[in-house]
C-alpha positions in Angstrom: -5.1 25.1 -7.7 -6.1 22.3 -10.0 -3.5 20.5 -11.8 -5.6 21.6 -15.4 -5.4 25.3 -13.6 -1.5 25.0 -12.8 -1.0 23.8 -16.2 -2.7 26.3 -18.3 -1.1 29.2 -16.2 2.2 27.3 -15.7 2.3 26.7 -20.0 1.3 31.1 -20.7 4.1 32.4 -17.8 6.9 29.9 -19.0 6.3 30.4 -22.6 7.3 34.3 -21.7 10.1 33.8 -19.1 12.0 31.9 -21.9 11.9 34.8 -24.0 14.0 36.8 -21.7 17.6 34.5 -22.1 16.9 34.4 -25.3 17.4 38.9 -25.8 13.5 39.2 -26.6 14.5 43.5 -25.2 16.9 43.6 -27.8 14.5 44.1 -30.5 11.5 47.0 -30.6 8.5 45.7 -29.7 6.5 44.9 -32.7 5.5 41.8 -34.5 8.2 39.7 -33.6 7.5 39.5 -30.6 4.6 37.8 -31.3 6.2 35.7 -33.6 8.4 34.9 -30.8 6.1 34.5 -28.0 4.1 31.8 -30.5 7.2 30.1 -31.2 8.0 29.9 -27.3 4.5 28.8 -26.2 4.5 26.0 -28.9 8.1 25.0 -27.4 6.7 25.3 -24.0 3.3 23.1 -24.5 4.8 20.2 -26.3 7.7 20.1 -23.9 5.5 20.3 -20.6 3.0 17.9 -21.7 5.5 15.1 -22.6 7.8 15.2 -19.8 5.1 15.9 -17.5 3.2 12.7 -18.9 6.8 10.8 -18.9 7.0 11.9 -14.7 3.5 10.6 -14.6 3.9 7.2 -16.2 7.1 6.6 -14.5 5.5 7.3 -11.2 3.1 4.5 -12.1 5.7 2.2 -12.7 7.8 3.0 -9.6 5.3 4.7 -6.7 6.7 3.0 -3.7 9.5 5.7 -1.7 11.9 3.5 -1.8 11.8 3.1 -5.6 12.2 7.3 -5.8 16.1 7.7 -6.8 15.3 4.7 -9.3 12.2 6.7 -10.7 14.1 10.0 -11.0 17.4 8.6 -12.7 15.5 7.3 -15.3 13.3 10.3 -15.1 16.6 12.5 -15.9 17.7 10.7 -18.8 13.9 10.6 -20.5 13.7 14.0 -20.1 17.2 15.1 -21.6 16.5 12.8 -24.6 12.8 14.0 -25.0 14.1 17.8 -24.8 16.7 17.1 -26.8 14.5 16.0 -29.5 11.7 17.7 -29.6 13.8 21.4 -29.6 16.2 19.8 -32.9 12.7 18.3 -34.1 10.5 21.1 -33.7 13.0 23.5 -34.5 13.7 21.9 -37.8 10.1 22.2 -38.1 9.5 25.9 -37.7 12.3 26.6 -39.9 11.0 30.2 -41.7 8.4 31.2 -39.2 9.8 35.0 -38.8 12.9 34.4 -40.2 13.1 31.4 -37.5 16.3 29.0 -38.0 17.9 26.4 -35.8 21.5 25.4 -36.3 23.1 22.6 -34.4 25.3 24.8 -32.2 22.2 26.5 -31.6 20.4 23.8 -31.1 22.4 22.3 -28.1 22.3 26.1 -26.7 18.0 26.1 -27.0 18.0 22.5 -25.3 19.9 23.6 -22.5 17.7 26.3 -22.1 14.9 24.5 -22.2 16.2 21.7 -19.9 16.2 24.0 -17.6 12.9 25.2 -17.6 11.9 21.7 -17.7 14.1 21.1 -14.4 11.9 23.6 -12.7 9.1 22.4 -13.9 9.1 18.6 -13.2 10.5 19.8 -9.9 7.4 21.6 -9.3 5.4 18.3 -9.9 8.1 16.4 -7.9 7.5 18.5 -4.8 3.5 18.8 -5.0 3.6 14.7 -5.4 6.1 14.3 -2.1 3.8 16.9 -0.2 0.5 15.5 -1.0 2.0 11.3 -0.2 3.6 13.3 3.2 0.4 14.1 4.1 -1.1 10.9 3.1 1.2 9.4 4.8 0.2 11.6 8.7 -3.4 11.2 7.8 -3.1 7.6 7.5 -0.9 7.7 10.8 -3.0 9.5 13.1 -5.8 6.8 11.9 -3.8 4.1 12.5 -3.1 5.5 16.3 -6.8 6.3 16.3 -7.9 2.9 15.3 -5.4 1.3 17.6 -6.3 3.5 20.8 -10.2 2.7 20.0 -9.2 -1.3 19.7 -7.5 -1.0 23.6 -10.5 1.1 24.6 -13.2 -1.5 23.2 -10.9 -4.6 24.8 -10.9 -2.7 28.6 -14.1 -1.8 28.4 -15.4 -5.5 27.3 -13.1 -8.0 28.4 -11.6 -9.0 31.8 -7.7 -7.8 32.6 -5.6 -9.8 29.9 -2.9 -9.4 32.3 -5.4 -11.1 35.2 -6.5 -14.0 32.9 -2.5 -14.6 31.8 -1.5 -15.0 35.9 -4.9 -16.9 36.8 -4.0 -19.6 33.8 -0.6 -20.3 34.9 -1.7 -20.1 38.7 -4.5 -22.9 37.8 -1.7 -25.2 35.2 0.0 -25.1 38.6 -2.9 -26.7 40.3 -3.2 -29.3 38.0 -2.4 -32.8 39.0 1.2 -33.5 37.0 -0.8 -37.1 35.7 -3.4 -35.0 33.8 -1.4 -34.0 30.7 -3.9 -33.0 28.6 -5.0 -30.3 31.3 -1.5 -29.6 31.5 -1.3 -28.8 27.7 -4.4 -26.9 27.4 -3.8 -24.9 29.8 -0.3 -23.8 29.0 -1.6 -23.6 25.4 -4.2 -20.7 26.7 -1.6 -18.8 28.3 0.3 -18.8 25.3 -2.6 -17.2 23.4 -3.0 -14.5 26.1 0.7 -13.7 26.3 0.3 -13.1 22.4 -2.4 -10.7 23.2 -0.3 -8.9 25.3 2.5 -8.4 23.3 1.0 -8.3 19.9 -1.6 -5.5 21.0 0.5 -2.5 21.0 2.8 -3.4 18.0 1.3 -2.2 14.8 2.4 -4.9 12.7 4.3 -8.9 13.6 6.0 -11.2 12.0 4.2 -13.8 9.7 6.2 -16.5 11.8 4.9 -15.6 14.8 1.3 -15.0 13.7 1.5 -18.3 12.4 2.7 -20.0 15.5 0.2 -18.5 17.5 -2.6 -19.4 15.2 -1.3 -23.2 15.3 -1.8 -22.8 19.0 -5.2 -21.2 18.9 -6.5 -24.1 16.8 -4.9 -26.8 19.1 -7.3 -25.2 21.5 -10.2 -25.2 19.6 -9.5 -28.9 18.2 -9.9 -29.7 21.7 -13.2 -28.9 21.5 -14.4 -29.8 17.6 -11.9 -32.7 17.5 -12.6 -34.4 13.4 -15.0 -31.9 13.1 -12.4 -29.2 11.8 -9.8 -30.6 9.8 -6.8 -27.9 9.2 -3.8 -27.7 6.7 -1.2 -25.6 5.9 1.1 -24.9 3.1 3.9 -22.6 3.7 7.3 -22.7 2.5 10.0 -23.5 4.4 11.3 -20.9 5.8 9.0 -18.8 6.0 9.1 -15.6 4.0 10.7 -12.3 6.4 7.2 -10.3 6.3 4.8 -8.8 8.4 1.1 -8.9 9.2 -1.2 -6.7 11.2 -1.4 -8.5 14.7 -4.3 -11.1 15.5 -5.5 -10.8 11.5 -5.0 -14.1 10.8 -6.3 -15.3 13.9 -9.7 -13.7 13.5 -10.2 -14.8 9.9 -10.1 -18.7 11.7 -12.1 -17.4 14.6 -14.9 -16.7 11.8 -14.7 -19.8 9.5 -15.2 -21.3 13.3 -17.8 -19.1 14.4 -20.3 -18.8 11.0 -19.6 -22.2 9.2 -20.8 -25.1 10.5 -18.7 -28.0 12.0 -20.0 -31.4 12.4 -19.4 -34.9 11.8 -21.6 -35.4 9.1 -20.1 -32.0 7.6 -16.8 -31.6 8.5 -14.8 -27.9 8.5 -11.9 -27.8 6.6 -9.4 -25.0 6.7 -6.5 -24.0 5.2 -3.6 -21.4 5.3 -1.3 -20.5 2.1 1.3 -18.4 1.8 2.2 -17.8 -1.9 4.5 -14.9 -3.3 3.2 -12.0 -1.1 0.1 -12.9 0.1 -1.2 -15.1 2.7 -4.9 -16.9 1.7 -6.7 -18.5 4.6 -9.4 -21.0 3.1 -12.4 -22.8 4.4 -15.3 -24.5 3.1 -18.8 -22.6 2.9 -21.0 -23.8 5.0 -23.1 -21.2 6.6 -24.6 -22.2 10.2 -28.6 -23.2 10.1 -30.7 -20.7 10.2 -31.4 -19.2 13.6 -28.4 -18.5 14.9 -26.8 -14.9 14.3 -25.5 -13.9 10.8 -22.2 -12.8 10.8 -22.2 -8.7 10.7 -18.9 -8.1 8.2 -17.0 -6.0 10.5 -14.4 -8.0 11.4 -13.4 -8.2 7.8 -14.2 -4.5 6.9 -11.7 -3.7 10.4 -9.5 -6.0 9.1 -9.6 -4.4 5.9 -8.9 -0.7 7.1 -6.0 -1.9 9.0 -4.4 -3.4 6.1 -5.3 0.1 4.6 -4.0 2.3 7.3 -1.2 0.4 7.5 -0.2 0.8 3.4 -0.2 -2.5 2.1 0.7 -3.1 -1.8 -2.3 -5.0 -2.3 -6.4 -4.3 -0.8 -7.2 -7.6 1.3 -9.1 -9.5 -1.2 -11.9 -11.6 -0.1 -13.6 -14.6 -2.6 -16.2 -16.9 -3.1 -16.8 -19.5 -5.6 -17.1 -23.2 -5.9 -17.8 -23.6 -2.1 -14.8 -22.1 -0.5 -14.4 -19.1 1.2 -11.0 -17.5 0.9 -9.8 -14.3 2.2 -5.9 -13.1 1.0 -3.7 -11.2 2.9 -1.2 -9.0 1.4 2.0 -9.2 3.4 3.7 -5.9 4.3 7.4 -5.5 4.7 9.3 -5.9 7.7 
């Protein structure tokens, strides 16, 4: 049923229900009752509508779970004091209508009555709102775990054994001569980023300190082999704030400043990761590869994005260009 529908209905059969504690069979049926019912359904309206629009803007202001007792403490005492109100107000207001009067003992009586009515109703909403983000909350599950099992599936059916690569690399650093450090380093620094793979792969979400670290070690690699040519910086605080990222995100925005920009001497590369509040921004210049290599397809980015989605961030990643940088900003998800 639409919430218009619901309302509509919800407004006609409450309006008549608070008739009954009130001893509407203890008079013949005649005009009064009409009298009555009109009194009840103008109660009714201008009670529903402002405490269902107070549930409404409080749910804006608080729509995370964990903010729900918060929301519906102060969602108690707004709707006491609206009730309150608006049944001494309104009362005050139909004073005459049918021989229609509203003392104060009576008054207190008529708001409790119509508290409770309002109870039920903003329990109603309450319910429908915790249903509806429960199943938000499986759909977005079940695409998460479809989105995760289709990642392993694409990385078997186009890559080599991670697991095969990680023993080769430390089989070969043991080959190594000792006096070739370098070697030594790169290698060791490979394995690293495998064994990352590895354990990052079937985790949904990491650490930002760990992302970080591995992504310092995937660009000592690739320094090796654009030395000057991409220049990298970072500004984090110190220590780095307790949040989470979706695994390998961060990594694959620098794998495509890398892999579409272009990186020379003439034109250096420059990079550079921010965290700031609750957001991590990695930047790098614009400057798109000559022409004849392949354009970059956007679905990195738009995978990156669903993630971020599935996994019911704060925040949409938001991705920028102006004034010859290229920034993409991560919202960081709690750990």
């Amino acid at each position: 049923m639409s919430n218009r529908r619901f309302m509509g209905v919800g407004i006609l059969l409450v309006a008549a229900l608070e008739l009954v504690p009130r001893g509407i069979f203890s008079v013949p049926l005649g005009r009064y009752w009409l009298a009555a019912y009109g009194i009840s359904l103008t109660f009714t309206l201008v009670l529903w509508v402002g405490n269902v629009a107070l549930w409404r803007g409080l749910l804006r202001r608080w729509p995370q779970a964990p903010a729900t007792a918060r929301r519906l403490w102060w969602l108690a005492a707004g709707a006491i004091g609206y009730t309150l109100l608006v049944t001494l107000g309104l009362g005050a207001g139909l004073a005459g209508v049918e021989g229609y009067h509203l003392r104060l003992p009576d008054g207190l009586r008529e708001t409790g009555l119509n508290l409770v009515s309002t109870l039920i109703v903003l329990l109603v909403y309450e319910s429908r709102h915790l249903f509806q983000q429960w199943q938000e909350n499986q759909r977005r599950a079940e695409q998460l775990a479809r989105a995760s099992t289709q990642a392993q599936l694409d990385a078997l059916a186009q890559q080599l054994d991670p697991h095969f690569l990680f023993n080769s690399l430390n089989t070969l650093a043991a080959l190594i001569e000792p006096r070739n450090e370098p070697a030594q380093h790169y290698v060791e620094g490979l394995a690293d980023v495998y064994r990352y793979v590895l354990l990052a792969r079937e985790r949904p979400t990491v650490p930002l300190a760990e992302e970080l670290a591995f992504v310092q070690t995937y660009l000592a690699l690739q320094k090796v082999r654009f030395r000057d040519n991409v220049q990298v910086s970072y500004d984090l605080p110190t220590p780095l704030p307790a949040r989470h990222v979706a695994p390998l995100s961060v990594q694959l925005l620098v794998e495509n400043a890398l892999k579409h920009n272009e990186a020379s001497r003439a034109r250096p590369l420059h990079l550079r990761l921010v965290a700031a509040g609750e957001a991590l921004r990695v930047e790098n210049t614009w400057q798109p590869r000559p022409a004849g290599l392949a354009p970059g397809t956007g679905t990195g980015l738009a995978n990156v994005r669903r993630r971020y989605a599935l996994l019911g961030a704060a925040q949409p990643v938001e991705v920028t260009q102006a004034g010859g940088i290229f920034a993409v900003t991560l919202p960081l998800l709690p750990a």
